[in-house]
N, C-alpha and C positions, 0 to 999 in steps of 0.2 A: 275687556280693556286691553288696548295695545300697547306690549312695553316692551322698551328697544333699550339694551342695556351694552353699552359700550369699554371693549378693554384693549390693553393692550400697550395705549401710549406712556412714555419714560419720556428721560434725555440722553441723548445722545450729538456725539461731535458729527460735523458734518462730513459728509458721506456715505453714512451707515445707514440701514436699513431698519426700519419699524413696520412692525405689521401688526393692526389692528383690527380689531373683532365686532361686528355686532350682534346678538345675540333676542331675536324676536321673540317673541309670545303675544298668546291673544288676539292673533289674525292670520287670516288665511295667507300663508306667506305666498304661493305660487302666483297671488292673484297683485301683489304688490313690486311697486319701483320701493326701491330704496335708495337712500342716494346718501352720499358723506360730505360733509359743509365744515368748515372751520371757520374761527374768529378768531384772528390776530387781535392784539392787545389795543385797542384805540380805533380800531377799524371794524367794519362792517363785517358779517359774516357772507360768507363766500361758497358758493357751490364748487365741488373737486371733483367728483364723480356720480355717476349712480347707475343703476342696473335693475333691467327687468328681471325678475328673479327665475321664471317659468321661459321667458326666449334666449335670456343669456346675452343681451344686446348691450352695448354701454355707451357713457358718453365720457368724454373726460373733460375740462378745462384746460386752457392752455400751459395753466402751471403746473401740470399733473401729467400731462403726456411724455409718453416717453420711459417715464421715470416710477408712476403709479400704476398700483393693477387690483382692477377692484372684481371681488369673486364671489360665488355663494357656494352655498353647502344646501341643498335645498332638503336633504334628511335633516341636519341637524339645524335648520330654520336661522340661519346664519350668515352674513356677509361679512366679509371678510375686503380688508384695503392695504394689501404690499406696497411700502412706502420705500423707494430704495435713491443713493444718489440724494440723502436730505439735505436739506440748505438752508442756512439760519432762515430765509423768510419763510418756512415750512411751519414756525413756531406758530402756534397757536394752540385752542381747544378745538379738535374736532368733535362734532356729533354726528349720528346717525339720525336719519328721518327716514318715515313710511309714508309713499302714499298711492292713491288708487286712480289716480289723475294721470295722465300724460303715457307716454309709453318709452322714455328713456330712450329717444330718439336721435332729439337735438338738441344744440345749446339751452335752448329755452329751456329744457325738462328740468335743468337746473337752477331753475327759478324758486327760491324759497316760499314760496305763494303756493305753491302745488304741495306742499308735504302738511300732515295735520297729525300727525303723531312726532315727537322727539324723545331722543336720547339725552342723557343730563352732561355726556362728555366727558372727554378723556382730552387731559393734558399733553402735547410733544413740544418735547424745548430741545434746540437743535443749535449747539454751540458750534463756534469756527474756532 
């Protein structure tokens, strides 16, 4: 069974840096995208990044470039999302998703239709 346990998110004034964790088991990570999605309060959840874990490729969304840097740890079965430069619309719950779909290409790979494993989420709240 695949379990994608997510850490890392707090509050913080805007500016400041968050870096968040996910932490895999129960699948072959090399062979997986993973990718980080958040949902703002009332709104839809959203693709931010994601990465082939085994090529190292990634893709970002447009509110996340720049300013995000999404990594792995491919020993310790892990990605990892440096959040730097936050801005209260950053607030949301982020999750982590796995999946075996797509290759963390292009925008699309950030389609939430491609991921079939989730994370339960981690809270960032990002005052001005």
């Amino acid at each position: 069974e695949v379990q994608l346990v997510e850490s890392g998110g707090g509050s913080v004034q805007a500016g400041r840096s968050l870096r968040l964790s996910c932490a895999a088991s129960g699948l072959a990570f090399d062979e997986y995208v993973i990718a980080w999605f958040r949902q703002a309060p009332g709104k839809e959840r959203e693709g931010v990044s994601c990465i082939k874990t085994f090529l190292g490729n990634t893709v970002y969304a447009d509110s996340a470039k720049g300013r995000f840097i999404v990594s792995s740890d491919n020993a310790e079965n892990t990605v990892y999302l440096q959040m730097n430069s936050l801005k209260p619309e950053d607030t949301g719950v982020y999750f982590c998703a796995a999946s075996l779909l797509g290759g963390c290409n292009y925008d699309t790979d950030l389609g939430e239709d491609l991921y079939h494993s989730w994370g339960q989420g981690t809270q960032v709240t990002v005052s001005s």
